[in-house]
ROKE-667985 format. One line per field, with one value per residue (C-alpha): residue number from 1; x negated, y negated, z. Coordinates in Angstrom, 3 decimals, m for minus. Last residue first. Layout:
<sites>
num NUM	...
xx X	...
yy Y	...
zz Z	...
</sites>
This chain:
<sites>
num 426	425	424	423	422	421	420	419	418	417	416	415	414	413	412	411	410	409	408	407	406	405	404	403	402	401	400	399	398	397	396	395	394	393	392	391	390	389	388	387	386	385	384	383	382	381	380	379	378	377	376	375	374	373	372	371	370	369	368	367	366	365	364	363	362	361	360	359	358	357	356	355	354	353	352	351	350	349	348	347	346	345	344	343	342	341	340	339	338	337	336	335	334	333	332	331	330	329	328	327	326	325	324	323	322	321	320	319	318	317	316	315	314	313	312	311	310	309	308	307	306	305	304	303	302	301	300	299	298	297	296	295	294	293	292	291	290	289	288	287	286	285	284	283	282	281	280	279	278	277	276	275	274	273	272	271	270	269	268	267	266	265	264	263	262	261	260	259	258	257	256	255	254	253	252	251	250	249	248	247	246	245	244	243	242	241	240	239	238	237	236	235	234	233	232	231	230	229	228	227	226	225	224	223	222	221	220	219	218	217	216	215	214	213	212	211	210	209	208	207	206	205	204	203	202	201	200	199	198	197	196	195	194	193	192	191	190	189	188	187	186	185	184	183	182	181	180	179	178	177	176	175	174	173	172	171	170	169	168	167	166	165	164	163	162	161	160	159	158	157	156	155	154	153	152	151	150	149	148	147	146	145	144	143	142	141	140	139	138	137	136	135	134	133	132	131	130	129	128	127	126	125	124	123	122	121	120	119	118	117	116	115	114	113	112	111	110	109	108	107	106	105	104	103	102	101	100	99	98	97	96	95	94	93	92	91	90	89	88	87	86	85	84	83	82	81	80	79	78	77	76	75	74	73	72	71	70	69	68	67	66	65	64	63	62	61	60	59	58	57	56	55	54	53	52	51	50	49	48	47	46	45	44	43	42	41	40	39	38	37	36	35	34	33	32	31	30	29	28	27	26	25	24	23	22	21	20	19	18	17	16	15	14	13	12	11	10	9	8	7	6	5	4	3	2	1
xx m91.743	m95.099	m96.528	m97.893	m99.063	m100.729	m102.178	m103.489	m105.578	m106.082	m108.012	m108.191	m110.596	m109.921	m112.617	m111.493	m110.476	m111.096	m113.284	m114.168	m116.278	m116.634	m113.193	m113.627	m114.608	m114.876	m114.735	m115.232	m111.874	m111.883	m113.718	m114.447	m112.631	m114.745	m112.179	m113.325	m111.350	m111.932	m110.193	m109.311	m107.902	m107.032	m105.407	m103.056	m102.147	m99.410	m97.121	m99.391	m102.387	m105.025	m107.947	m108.048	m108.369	m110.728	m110.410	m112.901	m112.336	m114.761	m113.515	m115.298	m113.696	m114.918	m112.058	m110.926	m107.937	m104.621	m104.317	m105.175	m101.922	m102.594	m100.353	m99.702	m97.685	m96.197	m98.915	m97.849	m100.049	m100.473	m99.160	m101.192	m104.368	m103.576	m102.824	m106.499	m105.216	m105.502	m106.741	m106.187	m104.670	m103.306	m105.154	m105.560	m108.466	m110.913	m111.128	m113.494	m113.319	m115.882	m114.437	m116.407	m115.017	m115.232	m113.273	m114.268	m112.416	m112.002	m110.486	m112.795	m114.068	m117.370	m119.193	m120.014	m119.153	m117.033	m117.074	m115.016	m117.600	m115.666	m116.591	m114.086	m114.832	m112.525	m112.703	m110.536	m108.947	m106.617	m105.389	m101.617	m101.542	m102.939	m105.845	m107.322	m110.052	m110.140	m112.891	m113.003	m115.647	m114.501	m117.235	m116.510	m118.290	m118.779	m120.161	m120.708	m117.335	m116.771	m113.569	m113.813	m111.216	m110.580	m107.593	m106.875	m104.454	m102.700	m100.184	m97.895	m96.213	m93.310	m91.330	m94.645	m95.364	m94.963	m95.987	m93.916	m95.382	m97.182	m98.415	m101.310	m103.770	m107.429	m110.149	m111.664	m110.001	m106.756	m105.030	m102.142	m101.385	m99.457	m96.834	m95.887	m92.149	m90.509	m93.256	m92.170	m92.274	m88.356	m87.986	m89.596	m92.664	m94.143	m96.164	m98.737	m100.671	m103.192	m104.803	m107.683	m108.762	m111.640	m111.689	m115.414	m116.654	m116.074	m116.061	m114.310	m110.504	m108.982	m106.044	m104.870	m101.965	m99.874	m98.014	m95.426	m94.055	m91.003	m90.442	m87.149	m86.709	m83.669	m83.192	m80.924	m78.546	m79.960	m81.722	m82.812	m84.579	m87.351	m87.597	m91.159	m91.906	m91.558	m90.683	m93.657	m90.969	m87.199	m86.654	m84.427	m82.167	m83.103	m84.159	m84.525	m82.661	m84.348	m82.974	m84.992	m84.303	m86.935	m87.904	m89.940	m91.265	m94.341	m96.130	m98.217	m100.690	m102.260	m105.191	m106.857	m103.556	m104.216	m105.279	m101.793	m100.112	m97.119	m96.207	m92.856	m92.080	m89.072	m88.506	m85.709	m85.633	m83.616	m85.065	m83.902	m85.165	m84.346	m84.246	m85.551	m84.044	m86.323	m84.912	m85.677	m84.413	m86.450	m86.959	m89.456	m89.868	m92.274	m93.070	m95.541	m93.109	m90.332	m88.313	m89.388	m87.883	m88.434	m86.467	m87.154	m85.404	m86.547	m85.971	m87.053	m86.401	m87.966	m88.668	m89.392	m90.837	m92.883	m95.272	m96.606	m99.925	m102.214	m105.822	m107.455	m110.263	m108.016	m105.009	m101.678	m98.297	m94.965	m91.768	m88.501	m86.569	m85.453	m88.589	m90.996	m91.484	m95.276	m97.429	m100.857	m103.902	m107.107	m110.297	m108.148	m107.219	m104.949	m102.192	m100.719	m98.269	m101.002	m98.743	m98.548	m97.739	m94.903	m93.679	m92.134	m92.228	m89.849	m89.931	m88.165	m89.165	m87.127	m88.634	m86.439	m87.873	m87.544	m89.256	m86.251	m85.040	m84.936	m88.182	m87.525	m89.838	m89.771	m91.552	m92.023	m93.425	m93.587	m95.251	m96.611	m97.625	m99.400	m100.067	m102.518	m105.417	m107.772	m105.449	m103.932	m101.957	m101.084	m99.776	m97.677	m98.010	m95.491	m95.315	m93.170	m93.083	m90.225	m91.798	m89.132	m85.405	m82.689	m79.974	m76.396	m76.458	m77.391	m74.553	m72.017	m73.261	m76.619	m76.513	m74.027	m76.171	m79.499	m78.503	m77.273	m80.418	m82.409	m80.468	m81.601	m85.564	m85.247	m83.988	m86.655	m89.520	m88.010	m87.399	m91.416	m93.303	m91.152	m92.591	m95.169	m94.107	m96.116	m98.437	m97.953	m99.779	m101.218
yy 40.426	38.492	36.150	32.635	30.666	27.522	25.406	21.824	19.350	15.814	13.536	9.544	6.892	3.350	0.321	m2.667	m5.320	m8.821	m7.667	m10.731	m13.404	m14.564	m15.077	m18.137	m20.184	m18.679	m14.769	m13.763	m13.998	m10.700	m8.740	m5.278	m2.524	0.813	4.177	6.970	10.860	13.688	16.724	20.719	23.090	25.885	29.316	32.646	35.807	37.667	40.128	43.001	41.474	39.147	38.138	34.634	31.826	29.219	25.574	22.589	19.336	16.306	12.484	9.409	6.154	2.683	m0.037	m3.025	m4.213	m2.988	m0.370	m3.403	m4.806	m8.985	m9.202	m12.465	m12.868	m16.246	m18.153	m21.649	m24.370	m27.612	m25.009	m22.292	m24.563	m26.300	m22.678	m21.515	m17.934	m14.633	m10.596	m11.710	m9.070	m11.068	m9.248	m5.998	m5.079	m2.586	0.969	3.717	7.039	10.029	13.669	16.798	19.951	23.348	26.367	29.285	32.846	35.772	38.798	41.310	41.057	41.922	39.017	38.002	34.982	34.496	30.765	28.696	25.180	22.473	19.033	15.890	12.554	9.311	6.667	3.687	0.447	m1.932	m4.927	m4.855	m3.634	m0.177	1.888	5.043	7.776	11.050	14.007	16.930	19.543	23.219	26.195	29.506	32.505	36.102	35.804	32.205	31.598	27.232	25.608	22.062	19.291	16.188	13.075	10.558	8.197	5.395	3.252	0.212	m2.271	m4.271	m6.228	m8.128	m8.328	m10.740	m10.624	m12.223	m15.681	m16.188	m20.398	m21.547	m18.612	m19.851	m19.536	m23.251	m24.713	m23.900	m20.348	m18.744	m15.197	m12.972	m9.971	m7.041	m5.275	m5.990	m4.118	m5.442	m3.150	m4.441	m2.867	m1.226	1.126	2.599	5.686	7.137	10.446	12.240	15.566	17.600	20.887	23.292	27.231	28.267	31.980	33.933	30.701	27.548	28.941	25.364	23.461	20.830	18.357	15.246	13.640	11.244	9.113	6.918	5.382	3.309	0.779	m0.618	m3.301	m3.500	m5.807	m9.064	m11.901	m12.082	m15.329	m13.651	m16.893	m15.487	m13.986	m17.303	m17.106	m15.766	m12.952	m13.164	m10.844	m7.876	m7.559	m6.954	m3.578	m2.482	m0.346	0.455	2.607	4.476	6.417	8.891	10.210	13.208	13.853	16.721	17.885	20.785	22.609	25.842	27.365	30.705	32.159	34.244	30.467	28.943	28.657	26.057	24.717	22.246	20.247	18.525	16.677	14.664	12.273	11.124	8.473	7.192	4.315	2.971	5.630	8.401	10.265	12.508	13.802	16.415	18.169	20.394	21.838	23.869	25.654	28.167	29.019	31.229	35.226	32.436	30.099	31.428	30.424	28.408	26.385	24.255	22.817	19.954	18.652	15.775	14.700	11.886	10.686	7.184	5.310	2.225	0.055	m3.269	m3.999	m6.978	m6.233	m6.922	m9.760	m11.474	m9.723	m9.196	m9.943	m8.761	m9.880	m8.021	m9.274	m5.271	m6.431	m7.160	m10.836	m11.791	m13.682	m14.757	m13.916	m16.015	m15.240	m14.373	m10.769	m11.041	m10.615	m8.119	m6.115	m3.096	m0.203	1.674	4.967	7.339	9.301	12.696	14.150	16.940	19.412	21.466	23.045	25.834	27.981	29.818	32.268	33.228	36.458	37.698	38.764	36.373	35.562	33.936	31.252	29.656	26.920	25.386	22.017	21.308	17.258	15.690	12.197	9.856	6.070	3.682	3.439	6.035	7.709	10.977	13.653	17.204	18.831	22.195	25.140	27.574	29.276	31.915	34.818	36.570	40.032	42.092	41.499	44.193	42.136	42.961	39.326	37.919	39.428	37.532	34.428	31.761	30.297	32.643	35.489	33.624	33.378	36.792	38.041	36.088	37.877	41.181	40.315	39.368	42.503	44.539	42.240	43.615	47.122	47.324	45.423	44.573	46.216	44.210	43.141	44.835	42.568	41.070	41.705	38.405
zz m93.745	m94.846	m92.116	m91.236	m88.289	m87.715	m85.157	m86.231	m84.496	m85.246	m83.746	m84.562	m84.444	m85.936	m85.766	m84.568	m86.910	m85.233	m82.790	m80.780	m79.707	m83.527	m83.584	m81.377	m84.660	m87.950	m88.662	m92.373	m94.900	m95.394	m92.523	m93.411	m91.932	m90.319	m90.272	m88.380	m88.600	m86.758	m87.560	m85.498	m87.559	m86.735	m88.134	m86.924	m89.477	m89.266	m86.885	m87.689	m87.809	m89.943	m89.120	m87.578	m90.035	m88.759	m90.698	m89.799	m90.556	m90.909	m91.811	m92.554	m93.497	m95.639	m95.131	m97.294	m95.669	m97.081	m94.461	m92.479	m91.857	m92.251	m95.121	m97.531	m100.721	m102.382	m100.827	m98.942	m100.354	m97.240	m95.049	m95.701	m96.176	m92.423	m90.877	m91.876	m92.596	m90.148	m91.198	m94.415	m97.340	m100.342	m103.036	m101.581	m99.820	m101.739	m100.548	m99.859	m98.656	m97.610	m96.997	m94.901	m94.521	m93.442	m94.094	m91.894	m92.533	m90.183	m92.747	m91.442	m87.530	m87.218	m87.087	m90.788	m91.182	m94.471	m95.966	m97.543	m98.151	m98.524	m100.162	m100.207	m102.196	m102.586	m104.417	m103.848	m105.801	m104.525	m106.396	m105.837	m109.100	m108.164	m108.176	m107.163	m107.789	m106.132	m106.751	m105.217	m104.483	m103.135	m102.622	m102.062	m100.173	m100.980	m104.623	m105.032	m106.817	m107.387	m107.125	m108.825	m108.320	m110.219	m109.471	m110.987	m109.783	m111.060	m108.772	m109.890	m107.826	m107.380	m104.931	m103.982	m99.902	m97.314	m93.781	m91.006	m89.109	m86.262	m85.690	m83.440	m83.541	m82.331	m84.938	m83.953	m87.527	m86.278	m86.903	m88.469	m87.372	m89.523	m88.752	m88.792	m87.948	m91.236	m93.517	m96.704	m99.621	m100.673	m103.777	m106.753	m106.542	m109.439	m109.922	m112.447	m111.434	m113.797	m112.236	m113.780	m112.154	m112.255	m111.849	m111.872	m111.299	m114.275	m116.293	m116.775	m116.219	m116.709	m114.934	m117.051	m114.949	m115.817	m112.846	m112.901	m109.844	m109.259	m105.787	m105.075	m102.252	m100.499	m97.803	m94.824	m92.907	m94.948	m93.439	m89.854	m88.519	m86.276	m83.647	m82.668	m86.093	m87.657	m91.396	m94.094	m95.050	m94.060	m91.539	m92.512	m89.569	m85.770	m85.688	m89.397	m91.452	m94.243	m97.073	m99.665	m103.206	m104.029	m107.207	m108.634	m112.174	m112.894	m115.844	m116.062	m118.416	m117.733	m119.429	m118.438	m118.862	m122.323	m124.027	m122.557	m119.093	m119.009	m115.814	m115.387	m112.282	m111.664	m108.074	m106.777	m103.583	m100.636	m97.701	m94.850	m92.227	m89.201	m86.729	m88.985	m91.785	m94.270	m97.289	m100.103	m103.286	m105.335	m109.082	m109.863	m113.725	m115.422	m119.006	m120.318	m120.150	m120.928	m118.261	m115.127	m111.919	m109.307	m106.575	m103.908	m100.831	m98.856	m94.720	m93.004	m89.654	m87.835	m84.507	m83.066	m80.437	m79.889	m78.340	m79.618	m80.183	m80.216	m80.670	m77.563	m76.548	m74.368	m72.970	m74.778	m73.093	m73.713	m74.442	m75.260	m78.538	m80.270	m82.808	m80.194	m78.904	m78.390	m75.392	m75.719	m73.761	m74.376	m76.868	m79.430	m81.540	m84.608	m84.783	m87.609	m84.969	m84.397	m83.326	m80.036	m78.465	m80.171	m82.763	m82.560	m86.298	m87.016	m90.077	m92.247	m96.063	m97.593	m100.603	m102.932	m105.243	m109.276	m110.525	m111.786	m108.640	m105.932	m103.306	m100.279	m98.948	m95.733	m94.237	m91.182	m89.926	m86.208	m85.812	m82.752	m83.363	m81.130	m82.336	m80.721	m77.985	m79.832	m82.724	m81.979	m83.957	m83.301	m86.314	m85.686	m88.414	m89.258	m92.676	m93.221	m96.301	m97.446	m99.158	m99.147	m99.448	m99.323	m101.967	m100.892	m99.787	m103.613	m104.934	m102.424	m103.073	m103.425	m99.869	m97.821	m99.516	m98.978	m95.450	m94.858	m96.492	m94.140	m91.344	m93.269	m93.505	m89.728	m88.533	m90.873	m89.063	m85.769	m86.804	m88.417	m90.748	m93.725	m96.914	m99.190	m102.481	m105.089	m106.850	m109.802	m112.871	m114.945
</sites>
């Protein structure tokens, strides 16, 4: 495959740039590398802004920058802040009279009948990675990164290897991939110990660790003259405390009505397979996109999950506007000790080992559609948005007895997204 010239800086003030990145790379990589004029750095800039109905807001600046070196080897850097706030579901569930909760930092507050019990919140996070490639052999190429994320009460550090091997004159490419992360929690309050009462919230230990391993075998495959398609194997583990220490679960009478709250509990273990197949399909002028997403893991939840996108050039009379949309279906199983409540008399006569009322774990059927517009391109770069709705619809697990009947035990989650990006060559 021929490469491309790199492009030339576009004029003094992309030039200026270009040589303060220099400086970096040279302070970064040595004295060599800052006599180096570089061409060609490209940034990525897009800002995420996140909204669920009555919940969580996010607004999240990502940028990216990546340097080529010589020897066809680049450097990419990766920042971004998340600012966090609104309010979270606590694991409750919903009753036909107000109750009274104590939030993790031991304030009170009060939730009305008929609502799902929330409690509010704030948080940022940083995260930050580095990656490096370079080629090994005219077939062989190699990434390597580093990355961590710190937030309030939680950190995380990882490792990433990634190797890509193109065979049959590059119409084949194998890949394998290895990453790591090691992760602290820190929560407000001490580690609670799981199934005690969340309204005395006995603390255990200071903090808790947890430590992800994933591996991920690729084939990408040159079908035809218009067909690229794409076969993804992913195998993970999880070890550690999985425990979310700020939910919690309601234990209720034979009428429905909660009479006991206690914290979740969660296995210190689990494994994760996905498979994942995409399809990119040439109609000439426009492109189609159809993945494919299957899931399962040990904790006993499976999904499926099926995307289509249509790339598409209007013609309107201004070259290089693009229109990307998209439509994606999911659907999950529960896990195997998700309840949205439990009969207190059968949890205390047989307390289970495991038990979570969060309904990410609940099974769920969701909807989303996306559409991308990229702007034509300009001297200073190229703009894009994407606006995204997304609906989530639970499914009761144990059914509603009692006064849960007169409510919505699981509401229904809608969220917006929009996101405004920016990118350009130097």
């Amino acid at each position: 495959m021929q490469l491309r010239p790199l492009p030339r800086p576009r004029g003094a003030r992309a030039g200026h740039v270009a040589g303060l990145l220099a400086l970096a790379v040279g302070n970064l990589l040595g004295r060599e590398a800052a006599a180096l004029e570089l061409h060609g750095v490209s940034i990525d800039q897009a800002t995420l802004f996140y909204q669920e109905q009555g919940r969580i807001g996010v607004v999240e600046p990502v940028v990216t920058v990546r340097l080529p070196l010589p020897g066809e080897q680049a450097l990419s850097l990766h920042y971004g802040f998340d600012a966090m706030s609104g309010a979270s579901p606590n694991g409750a569930t919903p009753t036909v009279t107000s109750h009274t909760y104590t939030s993790p930092s031991g304030n009170s507050y009060t939730v009305s009948r008929g609502e799902l019990p929330v409690h509010a919140f704030r948080d940022i996070r940083n995260a930050g990675s580095v990656d490096y490639e370079r080629p090994l052999s005219r077939r062989l190429k190699l990434n390597t990164g580093l990355n961590a994320s710190f937030e309030t009460d939680y950190r995380s550090l990882g490792a990433s290897l990634s190797l890509a091997l193109e065979l049959n004159q590059k119409l084949t490419t194998l890949s394998l991939g290895l990453s790591t992360s090691a992760d602290r929690l820190r929560p407000q309050g001490g580690v609670p110990v799981p199934l005690s009462d969340y309204m005395l919230r006995v603390p255990g230990a200071d903090g808790a660790n947890k430590r992800i391993e994933d591996v991920l075998l690729g084939l990408t495959q040159v079908m035809g003259r218009g067909w690229l398609t794409q076969l993804n194997l992913g195998l993970g583990r999880d070890q550690g405390d999985m425990t979310d220490p700020y939910k919690g679960v309601s234990l209720v009478d034979a009428q429905g009505e909660p009479t006991r709250w206690v914290f979740e509990s969660r296995p210190d273990a689990r494994t994760r397979a996905t498979l994942f197949w995409g399809n990119a399909v040439h109609l000439g002028r426009d492109v189609i996109h159809a993945d494919w997403r299957v899931y399962h893991d040990s904790w006993g939840v499976r999904a499926n999950t099926v995307s289509l996108q249509y790339w598409l050039k209007p013609e309107l009379g201004l070259p290089g506007l693009r229109a990307r949309p998209e439509l994606r279906f999911s659907s999950q199983s529960r896990a195997d000790f998700y309840a949205h409540s439990v009969m207190r008399s059968a949890y205390e006569a047989a307390p289970p080992a495991h038990l979570s009322a969060d309904s990410r774990l609940a099974a769920m059927q969701s909807w989303a559609f996306s559409l991308r517009v990229d702007l034509p391109e300009t001297d200073w770069g190229q703009l894009w948005l994407k606006p995204m709705y997304l609906r989530q619809h639970f499914s009761l697990s144990p059914g509603a007895v009692g006064v849960q009947q007169q409510v919505d035990l699981v509401p229904d989650l809608k969220v917006w997204m929009v996101t405004l990006g920016f990118r350009t060559t130097l």
